[in-house]
N, C-alpha and C positions, 0 to 999 in steps of 0.2 A: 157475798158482800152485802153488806147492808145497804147499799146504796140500790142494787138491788130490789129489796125488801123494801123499802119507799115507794121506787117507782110500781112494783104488785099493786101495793094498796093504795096509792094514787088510781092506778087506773081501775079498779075496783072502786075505788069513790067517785070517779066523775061516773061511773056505770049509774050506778046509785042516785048521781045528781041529776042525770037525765043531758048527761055531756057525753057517751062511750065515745070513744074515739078521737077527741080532743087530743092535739098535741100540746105535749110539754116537757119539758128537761127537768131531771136534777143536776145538781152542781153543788162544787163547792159556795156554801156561803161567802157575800162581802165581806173584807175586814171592818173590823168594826162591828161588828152583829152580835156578838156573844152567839154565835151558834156557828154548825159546821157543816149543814145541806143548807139549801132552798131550791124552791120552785113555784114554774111561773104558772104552773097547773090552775091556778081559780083565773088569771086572766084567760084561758082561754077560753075555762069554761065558761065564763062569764059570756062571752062573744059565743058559744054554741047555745047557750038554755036561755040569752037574752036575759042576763039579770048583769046589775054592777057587781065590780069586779071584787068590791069589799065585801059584799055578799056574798060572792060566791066562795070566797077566800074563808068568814067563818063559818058556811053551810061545810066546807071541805076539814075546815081544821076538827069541826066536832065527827064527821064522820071518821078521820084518821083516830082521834083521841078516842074513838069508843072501838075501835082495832084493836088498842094497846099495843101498840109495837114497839118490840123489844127494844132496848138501849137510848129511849126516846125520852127523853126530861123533861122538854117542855116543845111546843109548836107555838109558834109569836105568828104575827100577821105583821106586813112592812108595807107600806105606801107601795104604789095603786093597790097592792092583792098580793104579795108575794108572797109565801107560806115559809117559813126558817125552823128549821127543827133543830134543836140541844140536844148535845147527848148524855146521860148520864156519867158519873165518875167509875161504875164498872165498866162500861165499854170498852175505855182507855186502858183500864188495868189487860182485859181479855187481849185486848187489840198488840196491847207491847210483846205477852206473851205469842202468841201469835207471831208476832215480828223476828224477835228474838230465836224461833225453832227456825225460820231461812222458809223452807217449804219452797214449791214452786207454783203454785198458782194462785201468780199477782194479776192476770189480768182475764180469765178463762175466759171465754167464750163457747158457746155452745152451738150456733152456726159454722164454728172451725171445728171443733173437735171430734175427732178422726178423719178429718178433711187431709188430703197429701196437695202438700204444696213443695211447690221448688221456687227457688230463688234463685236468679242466676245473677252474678257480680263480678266485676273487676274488670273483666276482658281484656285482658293485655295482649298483642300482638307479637309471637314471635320475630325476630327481626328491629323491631324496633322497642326506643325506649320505655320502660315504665312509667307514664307521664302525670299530669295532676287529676286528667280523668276519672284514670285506674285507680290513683289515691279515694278520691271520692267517693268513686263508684264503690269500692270495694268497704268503705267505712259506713255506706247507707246501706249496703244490701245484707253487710253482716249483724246492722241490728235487726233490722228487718226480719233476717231469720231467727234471730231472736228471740224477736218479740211476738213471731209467729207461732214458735215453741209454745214462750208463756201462754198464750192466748186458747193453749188443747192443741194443734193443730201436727201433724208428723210431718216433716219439713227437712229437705233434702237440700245442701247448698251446690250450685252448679257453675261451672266456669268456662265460658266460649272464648274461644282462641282461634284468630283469623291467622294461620299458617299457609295459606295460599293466598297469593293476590297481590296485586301492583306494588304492594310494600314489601314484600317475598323478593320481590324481580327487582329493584331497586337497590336492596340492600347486599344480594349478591352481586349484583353488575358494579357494586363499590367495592365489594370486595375482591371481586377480580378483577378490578382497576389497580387498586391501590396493594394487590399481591397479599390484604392480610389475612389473619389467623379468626376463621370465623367463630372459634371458641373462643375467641379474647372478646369479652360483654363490649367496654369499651371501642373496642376498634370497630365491633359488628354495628353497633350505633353511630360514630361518626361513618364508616362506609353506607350505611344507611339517610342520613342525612347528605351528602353527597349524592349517590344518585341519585336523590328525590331533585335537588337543587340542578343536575342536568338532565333530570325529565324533563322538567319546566323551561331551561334555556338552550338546549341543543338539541338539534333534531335528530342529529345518527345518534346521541345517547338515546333521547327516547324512540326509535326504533328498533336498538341494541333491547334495550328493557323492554319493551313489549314480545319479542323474542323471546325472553327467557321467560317472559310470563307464561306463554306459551307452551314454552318445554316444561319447565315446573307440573302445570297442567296433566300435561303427556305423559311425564316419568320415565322417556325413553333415555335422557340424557346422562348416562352413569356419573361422569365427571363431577357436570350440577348437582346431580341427587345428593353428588357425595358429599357436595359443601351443603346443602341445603339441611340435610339431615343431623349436620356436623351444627350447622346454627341454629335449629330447630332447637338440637336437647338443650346446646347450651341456653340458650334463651330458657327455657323451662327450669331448668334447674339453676337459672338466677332468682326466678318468676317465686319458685318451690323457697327459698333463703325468704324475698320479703313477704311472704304469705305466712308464714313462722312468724316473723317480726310482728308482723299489723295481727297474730291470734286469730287466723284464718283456717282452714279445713274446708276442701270442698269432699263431697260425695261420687262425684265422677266432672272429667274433664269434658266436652264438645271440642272439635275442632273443623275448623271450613272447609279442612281436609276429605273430612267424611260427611258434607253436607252439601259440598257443591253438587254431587251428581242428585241427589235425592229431589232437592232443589230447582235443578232442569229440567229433571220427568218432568214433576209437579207441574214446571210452567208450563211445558208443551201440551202436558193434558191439560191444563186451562186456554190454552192458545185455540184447541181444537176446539173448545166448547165456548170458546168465543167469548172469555175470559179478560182475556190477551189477545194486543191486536201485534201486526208487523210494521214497521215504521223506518222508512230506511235502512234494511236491512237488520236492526236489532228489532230487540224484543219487547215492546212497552205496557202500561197498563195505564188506563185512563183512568185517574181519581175522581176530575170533576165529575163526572156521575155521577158520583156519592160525595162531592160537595170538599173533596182531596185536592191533589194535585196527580200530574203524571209522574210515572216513576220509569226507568228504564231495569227488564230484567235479565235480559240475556243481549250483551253488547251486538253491532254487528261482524266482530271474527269471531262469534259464537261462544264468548266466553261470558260465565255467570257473575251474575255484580254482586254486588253484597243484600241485597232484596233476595236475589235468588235465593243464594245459602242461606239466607235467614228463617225462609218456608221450609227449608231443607230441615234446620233445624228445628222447626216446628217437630218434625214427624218422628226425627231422631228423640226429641224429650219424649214424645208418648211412646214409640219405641221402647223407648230405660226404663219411664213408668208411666203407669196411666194414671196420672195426677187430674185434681180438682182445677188446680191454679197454676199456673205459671209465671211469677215475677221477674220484669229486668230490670234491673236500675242502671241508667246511661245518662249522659248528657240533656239537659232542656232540649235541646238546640236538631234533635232528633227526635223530639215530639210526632213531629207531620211524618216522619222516617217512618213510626211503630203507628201513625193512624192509619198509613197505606197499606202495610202486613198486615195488619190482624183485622182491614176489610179484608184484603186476596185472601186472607185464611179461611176464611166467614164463607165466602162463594166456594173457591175449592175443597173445602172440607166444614160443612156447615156445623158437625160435632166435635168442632172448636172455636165454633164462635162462645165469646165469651169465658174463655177459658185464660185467657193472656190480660197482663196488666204491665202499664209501664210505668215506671216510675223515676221521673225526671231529681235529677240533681244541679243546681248553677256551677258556675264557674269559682275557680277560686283567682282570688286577685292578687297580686304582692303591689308596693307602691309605681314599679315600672308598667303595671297594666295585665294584660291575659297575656295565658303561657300557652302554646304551642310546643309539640316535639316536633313538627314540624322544619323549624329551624334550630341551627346550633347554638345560639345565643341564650337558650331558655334556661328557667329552674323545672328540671325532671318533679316528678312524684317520688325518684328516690334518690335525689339530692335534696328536696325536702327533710325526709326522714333521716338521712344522714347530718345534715344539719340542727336539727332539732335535736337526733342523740348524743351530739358531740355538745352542744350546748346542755344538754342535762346530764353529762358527764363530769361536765363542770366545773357543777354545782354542787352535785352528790360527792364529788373530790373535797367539799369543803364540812363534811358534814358525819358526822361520827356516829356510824349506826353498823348494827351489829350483822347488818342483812348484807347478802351478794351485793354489791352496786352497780355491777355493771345490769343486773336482771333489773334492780330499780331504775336503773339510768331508761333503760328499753320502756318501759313501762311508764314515766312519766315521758317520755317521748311522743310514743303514740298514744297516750292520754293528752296532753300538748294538742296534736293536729286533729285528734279524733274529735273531741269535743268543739272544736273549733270549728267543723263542718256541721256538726248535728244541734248544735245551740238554738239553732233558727230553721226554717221551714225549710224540707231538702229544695225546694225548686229556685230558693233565691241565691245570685249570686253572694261569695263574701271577702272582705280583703281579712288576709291572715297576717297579724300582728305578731310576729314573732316573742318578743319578749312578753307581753301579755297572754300570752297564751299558755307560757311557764310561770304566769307567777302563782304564789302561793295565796294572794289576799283578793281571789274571788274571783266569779265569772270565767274561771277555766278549768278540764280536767284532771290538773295536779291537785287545783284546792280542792274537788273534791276528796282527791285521794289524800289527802293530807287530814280534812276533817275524819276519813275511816282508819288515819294509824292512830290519831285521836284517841278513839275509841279503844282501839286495841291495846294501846299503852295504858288507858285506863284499866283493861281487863287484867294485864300485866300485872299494874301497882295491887288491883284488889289482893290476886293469889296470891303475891308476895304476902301481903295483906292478912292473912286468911279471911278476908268478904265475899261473902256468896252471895251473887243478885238474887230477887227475888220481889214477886210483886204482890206479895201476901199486907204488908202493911205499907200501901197508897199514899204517898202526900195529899197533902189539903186541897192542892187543886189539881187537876195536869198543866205541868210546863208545856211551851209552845213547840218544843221538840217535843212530846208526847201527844199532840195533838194532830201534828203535821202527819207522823209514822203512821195511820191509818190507810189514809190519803194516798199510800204509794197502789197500791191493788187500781184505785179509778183513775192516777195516772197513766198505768200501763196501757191499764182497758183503753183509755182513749186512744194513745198514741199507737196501740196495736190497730184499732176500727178505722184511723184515717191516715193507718202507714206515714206517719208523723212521732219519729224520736224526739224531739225536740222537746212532748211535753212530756216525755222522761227527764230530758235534760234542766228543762226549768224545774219541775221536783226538787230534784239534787238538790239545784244551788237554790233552792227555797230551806230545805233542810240542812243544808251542810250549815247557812246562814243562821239559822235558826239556834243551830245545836252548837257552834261556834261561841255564841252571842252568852247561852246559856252558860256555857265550858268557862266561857269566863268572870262570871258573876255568880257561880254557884260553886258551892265544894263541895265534891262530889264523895271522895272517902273522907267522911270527918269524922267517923267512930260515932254516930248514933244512931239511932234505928232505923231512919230516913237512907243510911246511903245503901244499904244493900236496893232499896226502889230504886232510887239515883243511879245506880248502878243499872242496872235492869233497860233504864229509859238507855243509856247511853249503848249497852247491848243493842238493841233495838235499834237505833238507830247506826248502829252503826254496819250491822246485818243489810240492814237496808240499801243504804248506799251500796254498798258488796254488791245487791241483788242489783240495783237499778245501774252500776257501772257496768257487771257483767252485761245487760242489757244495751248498754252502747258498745259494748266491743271492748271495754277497758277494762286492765287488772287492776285491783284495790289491795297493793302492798299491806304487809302490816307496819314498817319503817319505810319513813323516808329520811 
C-alpha cells in the first residue's frame, strides 16, 4: 500500500533529520486540502531536534521530494507543520484497476500473517432462547474473522455452547411440568422461561431444579438424558437454521459439556498451589490481588460455575489447535468476567498468558429499553430477524426484479440489523430503528447494497451495450468516487489493527455516498470515449463495496 511507502520514507527522513524515532501518523488528508495523505511527522520532530515545527516540516518535505516517491505529485506544508501529499493522475488510473480485479489483500498485515487465530462467537445456550446477545455477538465476531483473514492471518471461527448448567435444569423441570415436547423450539423456550421464573419464587421448584442440575451432571438418569438429549439436538439444529440465515460457518463446535471436567482439574490443581482458596465450602479466587474482583469456581455441592468451564475451555481450544490468539466477543457487561479468566489462566498456565482477547459488544435497545430472554415479555435475537425478513419481504413484493426475492428478502434483512450493530464502535450500546435501518436513502446496509446493484446494472446496460471498461484513456481529473476506492486497503488495515468494523462500515457509506452523488450528475454510457473510464470507476467501485460488505458479514445482491 502506498501508505505504507510514506510512512518507510518518513521514518527514513526523521533518521536523516536527527529525530529516529519520533512518532507520527499518516492518514487520510482533511477535506478541503486538494491532497489525500498527511502527517504530523515534522511536529514531532520538531519537539525531538528542538527546532519549530515549520522548519522541521520543510527540512522533511525536501528530504521526501529527493526520495522521489512514486505516485507523489506534489508535498504542500499546512499550518503548524503538517506535511499533505497529492497524488498524481496515474495512481488513480493503477489503483481503480487494482480495485476492479477484487483480490484479497485489502488490509495485510505482516505481524498476522501466518499467525492462527480463532474467533469464537455467538454462544447460544442450548435450552434457551436465541436472544439479542447471540444476535450481536455473532455479527461482531464474524467480521472480525473477517477481517482477520483480510489482514494474512489463518483464522478458524468457534462456537461455545453452555449445554449444561442451571439453564439445562430449569428448562427440563418446565418441561416436565408442563408434559411438553422438548423438540418443539417453542414450547422448550416458554418451559424454559418458566422454570427460571419458579427458581426465583418457589422454593421446592428450586430444589426440584438443583436436582436435576445435578443428575444432568451425573448422566445416571436415563429418563432425563432422554429429554435432555431430545432438547439438546433440537436446540442446535434451530441454532444450525439461523447461522445459515446470519452467513455463518463455524469450524468446530465447544460445548460445557466437555469442558466442565477439564475445568475442575484445573481448579483443584490451582487450589493445591494455592491459586484458589476454599470459602464456605465452595471454591473462590481472589481478584483483588491483582486489582479484580472475587469470583466463585466450583459452587459448594461441588458443582463447576461457568469460570470453571471457561478455563476448561481454555485448554480444549489449544487441545483443537495451538493458536497464536484467541478471540471472544461477548457482552460489555462481562468485561471484569474475562479480566478474572485470563489472570487464573496467566498463574495456572503461564503459556497462555497473553494469548486471549476479549471483545466487548453494548447492548442493543428497542424504544421499550434492554431486552432480556430472561423473561417472556421480550424481543428474541430471532424474532428480531424474523421481523426484519418479513418486513423486507414486503418490500421486495413491490418490486420487479428478475432475481429470487425471497434470497434478496434474507439478505437485505440481515444487512438491515448487521449494519446497524457495526456502524459504531462494538462496545457502545445502540437503539435499533427499525424502519431506518431498511431504508434505501443512506446510513444503512441495504443503501449500501443498493449503491452495488448500482453498479451491476450499469455493468449490465454496458454489455448490452457492447462497452468494455477500461482505464487506458483517463478523464481529466479523478471523480471523488475514484479517489475515495484507494482508501478501502487503509480502512481495512485500521479497522483489522483495533478490531473496530465500524471503520469499514463508515468507508461504505463514504463511498456508496460519493458514487451515488456521482451516478447521478454523470452519464456514465454516453457513447464517447470517456465512458468505457466511467465505466471502469463505477466497476471499481462497485467490487469494492462487494469486498468491504463481505467484510461485515453481508451479501451484496446484484438486484434489489
Amino acid at each position: 500500500m502506498l501508505k505504507a511507502t510514506l510512512e518507510s520514507a518518513i521514518e527514513k527522513a526523521l533518521g536523516e533529520l536527527g529525530a529516529a524515532g519520533a512518532a507520527f501518523v499518516v492518514e487520510r488528508a482533511p477535506a478541503g486540502t486538494d491532497a489525500e495523505y498527511a502527517t504530523n511527522a515534522a511536529l514531532s520532530a520538531g519537539k525531538k531536534a528542538g527546532i519549530p515545527p515549520r522548519e522541521a516540516a520543510e527540512r522533511l518535505r525536501r528530504l521526501l521530494e529527493k526520495a522521489a516517491l512514486p505516485h507523489i505529485e506534489r508535498i504542500d506544508i499546512a499550518p503548524p507543520g503538517f506535511i499533505n501529499f497529492a497524488l498524481d493522475r496515474s495512481y488513480f488510473s493503477s489503483a481503480l484497476e487494482e480495485a476492479r480485479r477484487g483480490g484479497d489483500a485489502w488490509g495485510r498485515n505482516e505481524s498476522r500473517t501466518g499467525k492462527l487465530i480463532l474467533v469464537e462467537h455467538t454462544q447460544p445456550n442450548p435450552f434457551k432462547p436465541f436472544h439479542i446477545g447471540h444476535l450481536m455477538s455473532n455479527t461482531l465476531g464474524e467480521s472480525i474473522s473477517r477481517l482477520m483473514k483480510a489482514s494474512g492471518a489463518s483464522v478458524l471461527a468457534v462456537n461455545y455452547q453452555g449445554d449444561v448448567g442451571l439453564h439445562v435444569a430449569k428448562a427440563l423441570w418446565g418441561v416436565l411440568e408442563k408434559k411438553s415436547d422438548p423438540e418443539n423450539i417453542e414450547a422448550l423456550g416458554a418451559a424454559y422461561v418458566l422454570g427460571n421464573e419458579m427458581y426465583e419464587t418457589d422454593e421446592k421448584a428450586r430444589a426440584e431444579i438443583q436436582a436435576i442440575n445435578k443428575k444432568i451432571y451425573e448422566g445416571k438418569d436415563g429418563d432425563l438424558m432422554k429429554l435432555y438429549r431430545a432438547g439438546r439436538e433440537a436446540s442446535l439444529r434451530h441454532f444450525a437454521e439461523l447461522y445459515r440465515l446470519l452467513g455463518s460457518e463455524f469450524d468446530h463446535y465447544f460445548f460445557e459439556s466437555e469442558t466442565w471436567e477439564k475445568g475442575s482439574a484445573l481448579v483443584m490443581e490451582g487450589l493445591s498451589k494455592g491459586i484458589f482458596e476454599e470459602s464456605e465450602g465452595a471454591v473462590i479466587y481472589r481478584g483483588e490481588k491483582k486489582g479484580l474482583h472475587t469470583r466463585v469456581f466450583v459452587t459448594r455441592e461441588g458443582l463447576p460455575t461457568y469460570e470453571a468451564k471457561e478455563v476448561g475451555l481454555a485448554l480444549a481450544k489449544m487441545e483443537y489447535k495451538p493458536f497464536d490468539l484467541s478471540i471472544t466477543t461477548t457482552a460489555a457487561e462481562q468485561r471484569d468476567y474475562f479480566a478474572v479468566i485470563f489472570e487464573v489462566l496467566a498463574e495456572l498456565r503461564p503459556v497462555l498468558a497473553d494469548k486471549f482477547l476479549h471483545i466487548a459488544h453494548g447492548m442493543m435497545l428497542l424504544p421499550s429499553g434492554k431486552m432480556s430472554s430472561r423473561k417472556g415479555n421480550v424481543v428474541t435475537g430471532e424474532a428480531l430477524i424474523g421481523d426484519m425478513l418479513a418486513a423486507a419481504r414486503e418490500r421486495m413484493g413491490k418490486r420487479d426484479v428478475a432475481a429470487d426475492k425471497e434470497s434478496v428478502a434474507r439478505a437485505i434483512a440481515v444487512a438491515a440489523i448487521k449494519y446497524s450493530i457495526l456502524k459504531q464502535g462494538s462496545g457502545k450500546n445502540i437503539v435499533f430503528d427499525a424502519e431506518r435501518s431498511l431504508s434505501l436513502e443512506g446510513d444503512s446496509g441495504p443503501y449500501l447494497q443498493y449503491a452495488h446493484t448500482r453498479c451491476a446494472s450499469l455493468a449490465r446496460k454496458a454489455a448490452g451495450e457492447g462497452v468494455e471498461a477500461s482505464t487506458a484513456m483517463p478523464t481529466a481529473a479523478p471523480s471523488l468516487p475514484e479517489r475515495l476506492v484507494p482508501l478501502f486497503p487503509d480502512a481495512v488495515e485500521r479497522a483489522a489493527r483495533d478490531y473496530e468494523p465500524h471503520y469499514v462500515a463508515q468507508y461504505l457509506t463514504e463511498l456508496a455516498g460519493a458514487f451515488n452523488s456521482w451516478y447521478a450528475q454523470t452519464q456514465i454510457i454516453d457513447g464517447t470515449p470517456e465512458a468505457a473510464y466511467k465505466l471502469a470507476v463505477a466497476e471499481a467501485v462497485g467490487q469494492t463495496l462487494k469486498n468491504g460488505l463481505w467484510l461485515l458479514g453481508i451479501a451484496a445482491p446484484d438486484e434489489m
